[in-house]
C-alpha positions in Angstrom: 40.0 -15.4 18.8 40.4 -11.7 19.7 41.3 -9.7 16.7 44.3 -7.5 18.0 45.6 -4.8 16.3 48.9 -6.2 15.3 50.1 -2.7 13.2 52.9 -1.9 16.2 55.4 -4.3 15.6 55.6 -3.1 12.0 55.6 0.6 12.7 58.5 -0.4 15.4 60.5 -2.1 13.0 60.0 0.6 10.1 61.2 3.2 12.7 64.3 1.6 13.9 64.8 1.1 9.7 64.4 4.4 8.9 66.0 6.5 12.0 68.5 4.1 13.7 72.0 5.2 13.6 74.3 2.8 14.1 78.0 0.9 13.4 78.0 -0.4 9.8 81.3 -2.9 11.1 78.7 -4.7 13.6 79.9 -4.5 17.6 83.0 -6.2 19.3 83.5 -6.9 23.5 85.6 -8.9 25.0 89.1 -7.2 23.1 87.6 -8.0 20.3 87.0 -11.7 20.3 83.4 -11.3 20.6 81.4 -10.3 17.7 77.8 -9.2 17.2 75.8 -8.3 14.0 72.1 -8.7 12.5 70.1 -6.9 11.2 65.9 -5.7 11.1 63.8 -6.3 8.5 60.3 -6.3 7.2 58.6 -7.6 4.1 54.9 -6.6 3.2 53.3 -8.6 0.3 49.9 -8.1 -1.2 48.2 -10.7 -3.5 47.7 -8.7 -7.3 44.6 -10.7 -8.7 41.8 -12.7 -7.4 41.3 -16.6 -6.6 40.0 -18.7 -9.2 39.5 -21.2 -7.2 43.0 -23.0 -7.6 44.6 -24.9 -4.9 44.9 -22.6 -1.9 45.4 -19.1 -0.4 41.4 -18.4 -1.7 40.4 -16.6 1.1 42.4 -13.7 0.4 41.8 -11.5 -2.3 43.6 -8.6 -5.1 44.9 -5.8 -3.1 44.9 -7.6 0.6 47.8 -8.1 2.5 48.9 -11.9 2.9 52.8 -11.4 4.3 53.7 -8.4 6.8 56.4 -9.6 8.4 59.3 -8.2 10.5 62.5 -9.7 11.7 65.4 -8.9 14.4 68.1 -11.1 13.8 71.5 -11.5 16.0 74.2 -13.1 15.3 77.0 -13.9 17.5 81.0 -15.0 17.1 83.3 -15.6 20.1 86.7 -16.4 19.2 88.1 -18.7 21.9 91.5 -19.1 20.5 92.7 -19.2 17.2 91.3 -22.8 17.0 88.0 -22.7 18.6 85.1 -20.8 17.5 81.4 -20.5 18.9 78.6 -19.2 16.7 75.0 -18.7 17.1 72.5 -16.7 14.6 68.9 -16.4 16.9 65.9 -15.0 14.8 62.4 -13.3 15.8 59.6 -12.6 13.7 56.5 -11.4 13.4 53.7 -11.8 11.0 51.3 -9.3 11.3 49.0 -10.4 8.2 47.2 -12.8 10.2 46.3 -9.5 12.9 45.5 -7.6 9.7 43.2 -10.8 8.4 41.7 -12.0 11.7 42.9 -14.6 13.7 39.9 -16.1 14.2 40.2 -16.6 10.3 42.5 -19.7 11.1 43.1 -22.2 12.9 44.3 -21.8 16.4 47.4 -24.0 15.9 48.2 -22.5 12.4 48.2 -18.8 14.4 50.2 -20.6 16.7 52.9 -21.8 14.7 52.9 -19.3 12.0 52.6 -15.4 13.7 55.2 -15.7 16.1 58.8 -16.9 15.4 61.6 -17.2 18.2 64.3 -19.5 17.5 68.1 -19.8 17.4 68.5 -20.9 14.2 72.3 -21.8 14.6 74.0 -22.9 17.5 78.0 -24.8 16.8 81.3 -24.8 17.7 83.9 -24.6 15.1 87.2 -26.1 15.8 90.4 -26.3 13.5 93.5 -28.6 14.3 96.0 -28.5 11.5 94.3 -30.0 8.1 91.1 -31.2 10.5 88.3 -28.7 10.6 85.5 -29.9 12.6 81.9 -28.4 13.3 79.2 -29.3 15.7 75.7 -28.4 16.7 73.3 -26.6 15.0 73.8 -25.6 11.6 73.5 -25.8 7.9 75.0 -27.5 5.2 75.3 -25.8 2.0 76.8 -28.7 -1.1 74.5 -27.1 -4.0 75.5 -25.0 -7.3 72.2 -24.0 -8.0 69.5 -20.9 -8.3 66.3 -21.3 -7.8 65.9 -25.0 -7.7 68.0 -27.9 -5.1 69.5 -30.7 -6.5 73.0 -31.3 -4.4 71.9 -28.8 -1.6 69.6 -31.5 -0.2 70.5 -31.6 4.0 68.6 -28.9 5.7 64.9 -28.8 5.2 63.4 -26.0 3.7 60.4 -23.8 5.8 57.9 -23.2 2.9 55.5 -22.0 5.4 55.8 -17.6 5.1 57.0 -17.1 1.4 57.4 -20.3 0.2 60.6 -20.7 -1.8 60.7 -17.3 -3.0 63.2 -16.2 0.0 67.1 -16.3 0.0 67.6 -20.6 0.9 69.7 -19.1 4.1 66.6 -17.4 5.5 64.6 -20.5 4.8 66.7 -23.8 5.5 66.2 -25.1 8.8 69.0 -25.8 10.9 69.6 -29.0 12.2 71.9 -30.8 15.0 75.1 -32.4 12.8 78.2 -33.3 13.1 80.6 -31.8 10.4 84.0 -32.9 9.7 86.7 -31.3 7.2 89.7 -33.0 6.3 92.6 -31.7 4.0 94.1 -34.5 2.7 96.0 -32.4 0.0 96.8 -28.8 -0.7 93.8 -28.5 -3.3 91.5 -31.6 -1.9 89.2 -31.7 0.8 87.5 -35.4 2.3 83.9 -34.7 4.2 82.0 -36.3 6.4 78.2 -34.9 7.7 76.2 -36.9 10.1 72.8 -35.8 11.5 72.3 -38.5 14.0 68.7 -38.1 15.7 67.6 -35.2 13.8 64.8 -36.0 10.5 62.8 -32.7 10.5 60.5 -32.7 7.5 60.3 -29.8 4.7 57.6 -26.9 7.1 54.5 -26.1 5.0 52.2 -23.0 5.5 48.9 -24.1 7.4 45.4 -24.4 6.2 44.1 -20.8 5.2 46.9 -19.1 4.5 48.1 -17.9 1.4 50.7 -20.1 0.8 48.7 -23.2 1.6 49.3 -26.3 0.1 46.3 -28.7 -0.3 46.8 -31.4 2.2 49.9 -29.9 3.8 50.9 -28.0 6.9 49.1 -27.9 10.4 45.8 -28.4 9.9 46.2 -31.1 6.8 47.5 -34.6 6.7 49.4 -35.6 9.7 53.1 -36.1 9.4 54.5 -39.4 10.3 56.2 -39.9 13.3 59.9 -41.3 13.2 61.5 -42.3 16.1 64.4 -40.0 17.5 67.4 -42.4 17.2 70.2 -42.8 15.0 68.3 -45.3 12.7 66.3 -42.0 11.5 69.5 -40.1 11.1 71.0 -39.2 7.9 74.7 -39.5 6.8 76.7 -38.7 3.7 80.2 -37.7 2.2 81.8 -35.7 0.0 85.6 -35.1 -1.6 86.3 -32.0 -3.1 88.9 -30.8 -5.4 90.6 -28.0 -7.8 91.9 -29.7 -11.3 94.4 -27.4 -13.4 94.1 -23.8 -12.6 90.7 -23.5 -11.3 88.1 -26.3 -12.4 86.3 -27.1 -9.1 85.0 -30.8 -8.9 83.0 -32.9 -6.0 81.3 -36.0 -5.9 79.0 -36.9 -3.1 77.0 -39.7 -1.4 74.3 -38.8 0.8 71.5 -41.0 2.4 68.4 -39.0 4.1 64.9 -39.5 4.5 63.1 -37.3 2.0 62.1 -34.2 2.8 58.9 -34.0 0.6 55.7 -35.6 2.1 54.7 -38.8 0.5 50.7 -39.7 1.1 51.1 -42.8 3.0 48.2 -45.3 4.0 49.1 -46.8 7.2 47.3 -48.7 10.0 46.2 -45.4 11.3 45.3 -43.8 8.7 46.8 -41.6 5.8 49.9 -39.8 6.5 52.8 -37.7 5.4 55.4 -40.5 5.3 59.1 -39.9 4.5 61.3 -42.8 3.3 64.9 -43.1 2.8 66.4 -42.4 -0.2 70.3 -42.3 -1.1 71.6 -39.7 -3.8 75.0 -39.6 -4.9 76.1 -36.8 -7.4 78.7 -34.3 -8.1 79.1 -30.9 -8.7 81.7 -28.8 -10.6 82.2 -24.7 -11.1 85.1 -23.2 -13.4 85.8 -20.0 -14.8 87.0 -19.7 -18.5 89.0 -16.4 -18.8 88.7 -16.5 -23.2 85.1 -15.5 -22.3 84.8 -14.2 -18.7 82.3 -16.3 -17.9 81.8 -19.1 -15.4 80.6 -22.3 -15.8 78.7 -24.2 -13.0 76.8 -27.8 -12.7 75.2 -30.5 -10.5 73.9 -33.8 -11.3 72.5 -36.2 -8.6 71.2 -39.9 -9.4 68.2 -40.3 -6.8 68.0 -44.6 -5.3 63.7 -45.3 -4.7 62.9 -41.4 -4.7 59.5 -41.7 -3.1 56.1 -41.0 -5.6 52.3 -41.4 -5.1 50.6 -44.7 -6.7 47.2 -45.2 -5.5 47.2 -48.3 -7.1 50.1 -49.4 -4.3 49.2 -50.7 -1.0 50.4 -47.9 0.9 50.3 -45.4 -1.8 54.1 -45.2 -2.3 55.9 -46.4 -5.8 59.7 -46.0 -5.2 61.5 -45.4 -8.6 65.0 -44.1 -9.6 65.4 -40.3 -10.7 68.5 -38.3 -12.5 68.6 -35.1 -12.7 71.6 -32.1 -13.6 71.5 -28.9 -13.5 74.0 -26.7 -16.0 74.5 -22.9 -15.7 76.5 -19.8 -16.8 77.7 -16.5 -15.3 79.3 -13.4 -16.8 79.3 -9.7 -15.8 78.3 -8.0 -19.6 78.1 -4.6 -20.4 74.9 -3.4 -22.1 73.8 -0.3 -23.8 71.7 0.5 -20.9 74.1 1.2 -18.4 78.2 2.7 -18.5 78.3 0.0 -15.6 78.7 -3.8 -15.6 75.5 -5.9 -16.0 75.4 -9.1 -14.5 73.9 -11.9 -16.7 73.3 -15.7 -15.3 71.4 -19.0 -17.1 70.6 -22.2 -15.9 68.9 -25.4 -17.5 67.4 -27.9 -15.2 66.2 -31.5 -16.3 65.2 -34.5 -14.2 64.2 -37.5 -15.2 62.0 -40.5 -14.2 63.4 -44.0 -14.3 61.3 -47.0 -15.5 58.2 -44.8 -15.8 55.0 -46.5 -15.9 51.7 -46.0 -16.0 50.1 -45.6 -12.3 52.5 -43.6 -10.8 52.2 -39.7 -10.1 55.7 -37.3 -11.4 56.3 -34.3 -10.4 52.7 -33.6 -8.5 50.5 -34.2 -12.3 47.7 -35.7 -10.1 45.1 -35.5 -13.3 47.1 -37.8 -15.3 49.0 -40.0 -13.6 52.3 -42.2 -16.0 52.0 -38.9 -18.5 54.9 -36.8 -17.6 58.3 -38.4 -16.6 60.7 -36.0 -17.2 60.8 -31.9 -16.4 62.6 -29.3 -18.3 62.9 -25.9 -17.0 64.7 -22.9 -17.9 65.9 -19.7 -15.7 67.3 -16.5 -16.7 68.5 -13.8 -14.6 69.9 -9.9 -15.5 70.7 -7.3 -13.1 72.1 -3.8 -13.9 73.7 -1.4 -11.0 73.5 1.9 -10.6 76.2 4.0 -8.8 76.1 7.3 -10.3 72.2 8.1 -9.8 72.1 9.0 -6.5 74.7 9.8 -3.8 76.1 7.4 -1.6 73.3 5.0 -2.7 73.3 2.1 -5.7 70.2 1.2 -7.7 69.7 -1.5 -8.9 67.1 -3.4 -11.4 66.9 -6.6 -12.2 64.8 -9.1 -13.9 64.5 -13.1 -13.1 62.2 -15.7 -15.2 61.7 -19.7 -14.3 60.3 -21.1 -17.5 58.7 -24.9 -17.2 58.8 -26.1 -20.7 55.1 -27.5 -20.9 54.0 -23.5 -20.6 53.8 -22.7 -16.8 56.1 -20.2 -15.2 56.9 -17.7 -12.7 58.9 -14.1 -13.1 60.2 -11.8 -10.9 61.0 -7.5 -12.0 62.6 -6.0 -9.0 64.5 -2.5 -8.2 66.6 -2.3 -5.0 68.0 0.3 -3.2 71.2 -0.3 -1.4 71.9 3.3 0.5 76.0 3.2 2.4 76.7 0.1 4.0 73.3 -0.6 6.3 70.0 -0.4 4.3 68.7 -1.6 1.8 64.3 -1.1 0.0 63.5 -3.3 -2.6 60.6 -3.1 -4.6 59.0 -6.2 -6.6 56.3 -8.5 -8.3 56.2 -12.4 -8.1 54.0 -13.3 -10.9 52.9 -16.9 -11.8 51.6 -18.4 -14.5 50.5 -22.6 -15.1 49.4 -24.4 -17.7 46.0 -25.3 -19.1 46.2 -28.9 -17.9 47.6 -28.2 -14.3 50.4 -30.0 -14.7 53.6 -27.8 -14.4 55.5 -27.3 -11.4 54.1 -23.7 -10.5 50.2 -24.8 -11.3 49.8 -24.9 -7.9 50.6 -21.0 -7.5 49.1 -19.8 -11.0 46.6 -17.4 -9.0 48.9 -16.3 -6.3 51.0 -13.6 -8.1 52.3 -11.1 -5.3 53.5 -7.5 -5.4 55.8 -6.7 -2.3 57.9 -4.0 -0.7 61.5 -5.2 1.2 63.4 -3.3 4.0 66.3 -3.9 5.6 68.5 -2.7 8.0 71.7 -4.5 8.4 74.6 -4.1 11.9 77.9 -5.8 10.2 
């Protein structure tokens, strides 16, 4: 393939970030009923040390540039009548890293699906009748407490395939068609119902030879299995919700999906990505205890025949039970560093494999398989504004750490830059670390420690 110069895009996008005047409140037609916002955005990441020959991204090296990408996004809200709503959010990107690379560096189909984005990402119609609120088309689900990690916010699929999971989750989860229905049955208790009838879509992976390649993965790796588009495939799920006392927030939930995460499956054909069912019921609760301003958050799920690799299996596939709970803590603090508030937050994450044996690969240790059936990890986040630094602008640092007990990691130091209501610069490093024995759950990204620059301009 031709290698194109693919520097205008981004020069097109920074310009409209820097110089572009425009309403902070978004736009309204239509006497109002009609709403528009978005926003442009770019995000330029170079890789800060060198392969050592880990599991992916090796062909580039310290200093080059493996993410440039831009983004217009539009969002749209027309107001029908009080009861009836119509949404859509559409997105395009470019990436201009592959341009900057060489296409001819990659596989066609990987250039294909990864340098170009155009989609509508939401597409529903809400309408409310009394206690009912009902939602359909298009959208995402969002059930989770957590940071960093999933373990209730398990219906959309996740696109790992530009920046892994290192993005916000609403910039990454993939929409899908559902059907969602709200239903008060008291004045502090909600009954739900979700139902994505003919709609699996796997969790995206980058392709082979780019940086966030996962070995075996993404277009060019093993082929995903096919699943019939019929309601067999589809996944369904409730959940009741409710506020105990003055302010303890409590659900429970039952959800049955095919797994997101690929499976190695060996199959007439051949080996492929399979994805069975599993059903996960769990709750979630959040509360805020005023004697020490701080508030309390958890999930737990219990996982029925989560899929895991035994190549001593027929088809590669040992199903086992899995429980897992996540239990976290937020509180604005003041520090000595700063006359402002701080903002403080820490989570603990532990999962745990049921009737563990010996054969059977948890949580991706490939080199020693029945040797690791539970995972502890441990995050911490601080962030400090400041409003008195510069006019009409608020800087901010902050500091986030993901800790896998066994000695493998990641950390991220960032300062943003939030000037009025409509942009926003941030400035940050992504580094990784693994452990000696490759089996934490960042090994895979030890060598793949980023730097990056974020811009943003934002119409709402």
């Amino acid at each position: 393939m031709k290698k194109s110069g693919g520097g205008g895009s981004l020069v097109l996008a920074l310009a409209v970030l820097i110089f572009y005047r425009g309403s902070a409140s978004g736009y309204t037609l239509l006497d109002g009923n009609f709403e528009l916002k978005g926003f442009v955005r770019n995000i330029t990441a170079v890789r800060t040390e060198n392969p050592k020959g880990g599991l992916g991204g090796d062909q580039f090296k310290s200093g080059e540039v493996e993410l440039s990408k831009s983004f217009l996004q539009v969002e749209g809200t027309y107001t029908v009548n009080p009861g009836v709503k119509v949404y859509s959010r559409w997105r395009g990107a470019y990436d201009a890293s592959f341009d900057f690379k060489g296409q001819e560096k990659f596989p066609p189909a990987v250039v294909d699906d990864q340098r170009l984005e155009n989609e509508i990402r939401e597409l529903y119609v809400d309408v409310r009748k009394g206690p009912l609120f009902v939602r359909l088309g298009k959208q995402q689900v969002v059930w989770g407490e957590s940071d960093g990690l999933r373990l209730a916010d398990i219906i959309n699929p996740l696109d790992f395939s530009w920046h892994y999971f290192l993005d916000d989750w609403q910039d990454i989860r993939q929409g899908l068609p559902m059907i969602r229905a709200i239903y008060g049955v008291a004045p502090k208790t909600d009954l739900e119902l979700v139902w994505a009838p003919v709609s699996f879509k796997p969790a995206k992976w980058a392709g082979v030879g780019t940086f966030w390649e996962f070995p075996g993965a993404g277009i060019g790796g093993i082929p995903e299995k096919k699943y019939d588009t019929n309601v067999r495939n589809g996944s369904v799920g409730g959940k009741v919700k409710t506020t105990l006392g003055s302010g303890l927030d409590v659900s429970l939930y039952d959800y049955y999906h095919r797994y997101e995460m690929p499976s190695p499956e060996l199959s007439s054909t051949g080996l492929e990505f399979a994805h069975p069912f599993v059903n996960s019921i769990g709750g979630t609760f959040n509360m805020f205890a005023d004697p020490v301003k701080t508030v309390f958050r958890g999930e737990a799920v219990y996982n029925q025949d989560e899929p895991h690799t035994d190549f001593t299996k027929p088809n590669f596939i040992s199903k086992k039970n899995t429980i897992a709970f996540m239990l976290g803590a937020d509180r604005p603090t003041y520090l000595p560093i700063n006359s402002e508030s701080s903002f403080l937050s820490f989570q603990v994450f532990y999962k745990q494999v049921l009737s563990p044996d010996d054969t059977t690969i948890m949580f991706g240790d490939s080199a020693a398989p029945g040797k690791k059936e539970s995972q502890t990890m441990i995050s911490g986040f601080i962030s400090t504004p400041y409003t008195y630094l510069i006019p009409n602008a608020i800087l901010t640092p902050s500091f986030f750490v993901f800790y896998d007990v066994i000695g493998a990691g990641w950390m991220r130091p960032m300062v943003n830059l939030k000037y009025g209501d409509n942009f926003s610069v941030s400035i940050a490093w992504n580094k990784f670390w693994g452990h000696k024995d490759g089996r934490g759950f960042f090994d895979p990204f030890s060598d793949r420690s980023e730097a990056y620059v974020d811009l943003k301009y934002s119409f709402q």
